[in-house]
Each structure stands twice: as structure tokens, then as C-alpha cells.
KOLLUM-633584 format. One record per residue (C-alpha): residue in three letters; x, y, z; residue number from 1. Coordinates in nm, 2 decimals. Example, Ala and Ser with C-alpha at 12.3 -4.5 7.8 and 13.67 -1.06 7.14 Angstrom:
BEGIN
<'ALA',<1.23,-0.45,0.78>,1>
<'SER',<1.37,-0.11,0.71>,2>
end
This chain:
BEGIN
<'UNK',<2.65,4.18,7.59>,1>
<'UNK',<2.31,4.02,7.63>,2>
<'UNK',<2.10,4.30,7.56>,3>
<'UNK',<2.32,4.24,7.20>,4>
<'UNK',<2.30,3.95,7.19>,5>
<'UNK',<1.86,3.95,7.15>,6>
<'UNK',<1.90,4.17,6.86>,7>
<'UNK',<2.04,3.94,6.64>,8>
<'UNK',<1.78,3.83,6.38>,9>
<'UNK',<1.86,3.49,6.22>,10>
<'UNK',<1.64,3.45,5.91>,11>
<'UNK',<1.67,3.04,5.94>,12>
<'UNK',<1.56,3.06,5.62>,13>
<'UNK',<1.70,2.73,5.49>,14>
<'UNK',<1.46,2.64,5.20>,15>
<'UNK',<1.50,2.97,5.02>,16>
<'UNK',<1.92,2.92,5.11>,17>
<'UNK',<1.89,2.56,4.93>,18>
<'UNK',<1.72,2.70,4.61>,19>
<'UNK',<2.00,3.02,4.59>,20>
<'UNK',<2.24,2.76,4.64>,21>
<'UNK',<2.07,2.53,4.35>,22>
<'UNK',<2.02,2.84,4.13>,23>
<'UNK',<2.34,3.03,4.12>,24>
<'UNK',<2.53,2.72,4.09>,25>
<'UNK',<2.31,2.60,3.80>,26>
<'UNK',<2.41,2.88,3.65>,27>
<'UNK',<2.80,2.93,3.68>,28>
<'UNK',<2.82,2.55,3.59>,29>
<'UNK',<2.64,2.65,3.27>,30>
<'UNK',<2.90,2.90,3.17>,31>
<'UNK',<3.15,2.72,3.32>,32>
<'UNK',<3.20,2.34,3.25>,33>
<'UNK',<3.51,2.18,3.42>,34>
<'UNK',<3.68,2.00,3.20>,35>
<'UNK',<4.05,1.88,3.38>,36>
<'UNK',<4.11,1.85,3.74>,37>
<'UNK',<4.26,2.24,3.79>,38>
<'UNK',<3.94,2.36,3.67>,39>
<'UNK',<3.71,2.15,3.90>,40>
<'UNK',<3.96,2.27,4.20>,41>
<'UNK',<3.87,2.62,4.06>,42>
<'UNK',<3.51,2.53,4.05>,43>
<'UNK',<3.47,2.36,4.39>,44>
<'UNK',<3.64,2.65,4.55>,45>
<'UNK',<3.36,2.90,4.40>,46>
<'UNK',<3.09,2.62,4.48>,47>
<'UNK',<3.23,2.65,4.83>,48>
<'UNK',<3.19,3.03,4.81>,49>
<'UNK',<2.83,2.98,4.69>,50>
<'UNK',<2.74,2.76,4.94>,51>
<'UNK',<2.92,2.99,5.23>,52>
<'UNK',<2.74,3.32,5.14>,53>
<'UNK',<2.40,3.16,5.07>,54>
<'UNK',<2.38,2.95,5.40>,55>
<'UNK',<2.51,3.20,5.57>,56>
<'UNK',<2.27,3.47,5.41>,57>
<'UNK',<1.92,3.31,5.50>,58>
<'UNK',<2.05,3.03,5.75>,59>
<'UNK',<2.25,3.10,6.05>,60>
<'UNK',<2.44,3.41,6.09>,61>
<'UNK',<2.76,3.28,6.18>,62>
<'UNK',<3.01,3.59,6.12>,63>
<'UNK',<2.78,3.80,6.32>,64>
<'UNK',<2.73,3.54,6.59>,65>
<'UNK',<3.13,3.50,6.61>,66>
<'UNK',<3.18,3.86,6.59>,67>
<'UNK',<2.93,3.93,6.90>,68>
<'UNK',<3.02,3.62,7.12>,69>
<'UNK',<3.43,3.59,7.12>,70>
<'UNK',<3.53,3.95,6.96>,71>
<'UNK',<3.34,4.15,7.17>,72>
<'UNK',<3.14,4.38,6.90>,73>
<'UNK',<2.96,4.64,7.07>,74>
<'UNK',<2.70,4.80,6.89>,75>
<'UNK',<2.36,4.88,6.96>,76>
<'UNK',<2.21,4.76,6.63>,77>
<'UNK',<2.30,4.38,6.54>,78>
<'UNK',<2.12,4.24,6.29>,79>
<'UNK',<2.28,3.93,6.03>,80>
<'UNK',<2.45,4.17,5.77>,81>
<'UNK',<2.82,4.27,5.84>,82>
<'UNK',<2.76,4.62,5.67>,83>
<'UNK',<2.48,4.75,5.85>,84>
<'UNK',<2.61,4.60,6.15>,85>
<'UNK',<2.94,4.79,6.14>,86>
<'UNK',<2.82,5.11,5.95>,87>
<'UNK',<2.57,5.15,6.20>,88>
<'UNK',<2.28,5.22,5.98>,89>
<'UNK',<2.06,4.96,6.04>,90>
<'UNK',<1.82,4.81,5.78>,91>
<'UNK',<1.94,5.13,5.53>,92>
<'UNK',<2.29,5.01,5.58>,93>
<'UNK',<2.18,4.69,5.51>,94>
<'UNK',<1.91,4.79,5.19>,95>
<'UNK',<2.26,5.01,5.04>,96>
<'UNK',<2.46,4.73,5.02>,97>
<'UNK',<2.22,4.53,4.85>,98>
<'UNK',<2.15,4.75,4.57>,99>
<'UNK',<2.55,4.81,4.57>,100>
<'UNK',<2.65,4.46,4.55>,101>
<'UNK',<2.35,4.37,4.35>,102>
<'UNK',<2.44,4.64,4.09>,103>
<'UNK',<2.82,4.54,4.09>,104>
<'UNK',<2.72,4.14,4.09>,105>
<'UNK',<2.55,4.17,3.75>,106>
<'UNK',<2.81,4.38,3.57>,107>
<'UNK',<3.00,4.05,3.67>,108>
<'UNK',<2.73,3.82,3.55>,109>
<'UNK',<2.71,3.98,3.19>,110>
<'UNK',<3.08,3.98,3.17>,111>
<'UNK',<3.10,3.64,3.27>,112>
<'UNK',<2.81,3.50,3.03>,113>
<'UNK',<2.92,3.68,2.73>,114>
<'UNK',<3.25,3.62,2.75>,115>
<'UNK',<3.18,3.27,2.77>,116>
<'UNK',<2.99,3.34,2.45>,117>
<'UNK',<3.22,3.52,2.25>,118>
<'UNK',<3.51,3.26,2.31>,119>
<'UNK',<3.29,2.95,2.26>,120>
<'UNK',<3.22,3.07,1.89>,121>
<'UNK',<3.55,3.11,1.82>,122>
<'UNK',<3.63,2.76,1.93>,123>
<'UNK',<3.39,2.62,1.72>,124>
<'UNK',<3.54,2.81,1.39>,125>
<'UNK',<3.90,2.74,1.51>,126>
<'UNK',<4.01,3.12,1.53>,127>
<'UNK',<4.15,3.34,1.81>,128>
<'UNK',<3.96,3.57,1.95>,129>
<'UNK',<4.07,3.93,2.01>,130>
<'UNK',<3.74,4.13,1.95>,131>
<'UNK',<3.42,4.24,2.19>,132>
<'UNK',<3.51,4.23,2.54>,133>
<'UNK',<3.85,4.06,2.45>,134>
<'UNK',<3.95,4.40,2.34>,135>
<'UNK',<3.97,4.49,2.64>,136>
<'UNK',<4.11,4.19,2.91>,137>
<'UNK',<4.23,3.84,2.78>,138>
<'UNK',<3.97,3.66,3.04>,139>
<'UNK',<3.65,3.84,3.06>,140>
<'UNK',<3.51,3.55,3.16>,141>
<'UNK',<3.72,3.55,3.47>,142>
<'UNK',<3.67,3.94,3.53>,143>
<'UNK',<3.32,3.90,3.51>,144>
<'UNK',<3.34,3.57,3.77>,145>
<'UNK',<3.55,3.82,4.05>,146>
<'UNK',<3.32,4.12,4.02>,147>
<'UNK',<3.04,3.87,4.03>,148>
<'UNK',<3.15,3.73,4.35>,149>
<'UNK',<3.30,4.02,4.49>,150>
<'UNK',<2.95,4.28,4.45>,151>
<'UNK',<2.76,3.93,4.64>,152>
<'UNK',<3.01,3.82,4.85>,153>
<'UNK',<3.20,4.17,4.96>,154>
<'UNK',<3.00,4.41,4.90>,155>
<'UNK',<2.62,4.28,4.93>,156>
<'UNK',<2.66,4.00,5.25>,157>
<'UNK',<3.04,3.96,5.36>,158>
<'UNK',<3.10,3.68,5.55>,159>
<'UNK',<3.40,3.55,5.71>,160>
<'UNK',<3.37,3.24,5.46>,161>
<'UNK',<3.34,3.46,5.16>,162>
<'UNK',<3.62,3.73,5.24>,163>
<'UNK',<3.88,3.44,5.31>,164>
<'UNK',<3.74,3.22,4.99>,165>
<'UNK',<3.77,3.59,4.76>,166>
<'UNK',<4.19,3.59,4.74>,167>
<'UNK',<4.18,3.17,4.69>,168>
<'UNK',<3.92,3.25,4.39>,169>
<'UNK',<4.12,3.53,4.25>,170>
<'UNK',<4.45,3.28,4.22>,171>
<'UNK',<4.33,2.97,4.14>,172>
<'UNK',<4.17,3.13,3.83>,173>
<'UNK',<4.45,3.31,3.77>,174>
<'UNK',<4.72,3.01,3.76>,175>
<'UNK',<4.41,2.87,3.52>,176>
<'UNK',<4.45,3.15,3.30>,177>
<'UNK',<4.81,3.12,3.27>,178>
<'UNK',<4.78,2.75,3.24>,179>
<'UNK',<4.57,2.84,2.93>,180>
<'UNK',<4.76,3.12,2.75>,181>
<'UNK',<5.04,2.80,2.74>,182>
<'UNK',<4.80,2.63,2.51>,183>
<'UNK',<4.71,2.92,2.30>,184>
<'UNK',<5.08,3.03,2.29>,185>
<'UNK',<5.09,2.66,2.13>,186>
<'UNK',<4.80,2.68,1.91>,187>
<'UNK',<4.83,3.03,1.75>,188>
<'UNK',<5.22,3.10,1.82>,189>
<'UNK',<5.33,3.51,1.79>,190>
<'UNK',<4.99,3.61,1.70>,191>
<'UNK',<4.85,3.53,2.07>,192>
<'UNK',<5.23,3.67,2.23>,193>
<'UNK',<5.16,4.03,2.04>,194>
<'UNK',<4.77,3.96,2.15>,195>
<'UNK',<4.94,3.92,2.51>,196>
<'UNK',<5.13,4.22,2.50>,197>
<'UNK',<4.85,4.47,2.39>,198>
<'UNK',<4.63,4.32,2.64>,199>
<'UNK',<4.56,4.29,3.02>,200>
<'UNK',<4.50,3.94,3.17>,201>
<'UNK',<4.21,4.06,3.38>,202>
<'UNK',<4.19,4.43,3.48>,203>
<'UNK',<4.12,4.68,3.17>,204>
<'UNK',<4.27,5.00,3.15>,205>
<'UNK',<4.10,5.28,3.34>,206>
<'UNK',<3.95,5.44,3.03>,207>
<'UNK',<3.83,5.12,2.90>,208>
<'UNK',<3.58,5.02,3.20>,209>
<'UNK',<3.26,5.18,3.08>,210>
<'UNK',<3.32,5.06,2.74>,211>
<'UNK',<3.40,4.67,2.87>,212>
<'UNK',<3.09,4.72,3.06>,213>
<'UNK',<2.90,4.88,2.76>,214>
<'UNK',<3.01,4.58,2.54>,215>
<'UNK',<2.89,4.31,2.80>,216>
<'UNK',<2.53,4.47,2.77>,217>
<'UNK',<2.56,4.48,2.37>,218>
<'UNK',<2.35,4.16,2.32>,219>
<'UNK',<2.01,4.15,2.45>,220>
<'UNK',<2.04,3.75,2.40>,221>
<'UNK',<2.39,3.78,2.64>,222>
<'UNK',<2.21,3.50,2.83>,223>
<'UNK',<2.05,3.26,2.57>,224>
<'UNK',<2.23,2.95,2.44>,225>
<'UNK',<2.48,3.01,2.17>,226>
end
């Protein structure tokens, strides 16, 4: 085990962790304002995800460290990422993850951002929304948020932290979806109960993906302010 053990590389790279950390949250909190207490209980648990992944990504290696010292992993490669750890293909199991995750994380992102878009303008003229990416799942906004975190937090760097936060994230912002459709089952009656039963709540129908994604890439301003 200690010839393992001195292959583990820990990056200790704190000061670029701190500014991911700073960054990504800036971000989400853009998009996503908490307004009542359920939704800053949705957002502390994805600020505790973001935290997780990032500290763990250029700090100290935890999930590794704990997989090697009290779960016996027994590989001849180590190194700080799960994937190329367990796949065994060193630092090109590690470079295929990223560009997977990466590639998966900003499908997420767009969704996210311009789903946020597309329902803030109807707020401010009053009207429900059923076009662009609402065609196609009641929440994009919430799609976009899980593929986000799952293509960083799954499939790029997984982390004990951010495989156990994933499910937490995924029904917190689900109860907060529901909690929502109750107010716009208030606000725009039968009109929002035919919208409900046309559309899904998160997951489009199979021949619908590559046009939700297509649609989230329609704007080349997706991430300007409205």
C-alpha cells in the first residue's frame, strides 16, 4: 500500500479552488436569486456542492485519500481524479472525463441561463410561458442546473461529497418545482393544468433532446442581462 500511497498527486491548489468557488457561485446566484427560505435551502445545498467539488478538485484529494487508506484500492496508477483512478487510464482517463463533463456541464449552463431568461420576461409582461425551451420541460431552468452539476460533479471530478449532495439536489429542486406549479395553478387556473399535462416537469421526451438543446444555443446573447 505504500508504494500507492506516493503516487497520489494533491494539487494543494487552494487559490485557484477559492476563485472556482467565487466564480461558479457568482454565477448560479445571478440566475438564481433566493427569494423564500425553500429556495435558499435549495441554494445552500448546491453552494455546498460547489464548495465540495472545487476544494476537493485543486485542494486535497479527499475521496481518493479515503478510497486508498481505509477501502483498500489497489491500483497501480492513483492520481486525485476518481475516473482515471478506477478506469485505469491514467492522465487520458482523466483528460476524457474532462472534456465529457465539460461538454455535458455547458449544455446545463445554457439551459439553465436561458431558461431563466425566457421566464423572467414573461414575468415582467404578466403571461405564462409555454414557448422556447418550455416546449419542451416545465423547468428548464432546473434541467439545465442537474446536467450542469451532474457533467462537473459526476462525470468530470466525482467526489464522494458531490455523488451524495447529486440525489439531495435533484429533490429539493423538485419539491420547489412542485411548490411553484401550486402558485401558477393559482395564477393562470386550467390553462397551466392543460400546460401540465402536455408537458414533462424536467426530463423531455426522447425525440425532443437535440431540439431542447438546439433551442438553449438559439440566442448568441443566452448569457447577457435581459
Amino acid at each position: 500500500m505504500s508504494s500507492i500511497d506516493t503516487t497520489i498527486t494533491n494539487p494543494g491548489a487552494w487559490g485557484l479552488a477559492i476563485i472556482f468557488i467565487v466564480v461558479v457561485s457568482w454565477f448560479f446566484y445571478r440566475y438564481f436569486a433566493p427569494d423564500s427560505w425553500r429556495e435558499w435551502v435549495g441554494a445552500g445545498v448546491v453552494q455546498a456542492f460547489i464548495i465540495a467539488l472545487y476544494a476537493e478538485m485543486y485542494g486535497f484529494p479527499l475521496t481518493i485519500y479515503l478510497l486508498v487508506r481505509f477501502f483498500g484500492l489497489d491500483r497501480e496508477y492513483v492520481s486525485t481524479n476518481l475516473w482515471s483512478t478506477l478506469i485505469g487510464f491514467g492522465e487520458t482517463g482523466m483528460f476524457v472525463s474532462m472534456l465529457l463533463g465539460y461538454a455535458v456541464a455547458f449544455v446545463g449552463i445554457g439551459l439553465f441561463a436561458q431558461g431563466w431568461r425566457q421566464v423572467y420576461r414573461a414575468r415582467q409582461d404578466d403571461r405564462l410561458v409555454t414557448d422556447g425551451l418550455y416546449r419542451y420541460v416545465r423547468h428548464p431552468q432546473y434541467t439545465g442546473l442537474f446536467i450542469a452539476l451532474f457533467g462537473e460533479g459526476i462525470i468530470h471530478w466525482p467526489t464522494i461529497f458531490s455523488v451524495a449532495l447529486f440525489p439531495f439536489v435533484v429533490v429539493i429542486f423538485t419539491w420547489l418545482a412542485r411548490r411553484e406549479e401550486r402558485d401558477m395553478i393559482d395564477t393562470f387556473g386550467e390553462d397551466y393544468r392543460t400546460y401540465q399535462r402536455k408537458v414533462p416537469m424536467f426530463i423531455p421526451r426522447w425525440e425532443q433532446w437535440r431540439d431542447l438543446v438546439a433551442e438553449s444555443r438559439s440566442s448568441s446573447d443566452d448569457l447577457k442581462d435581459p
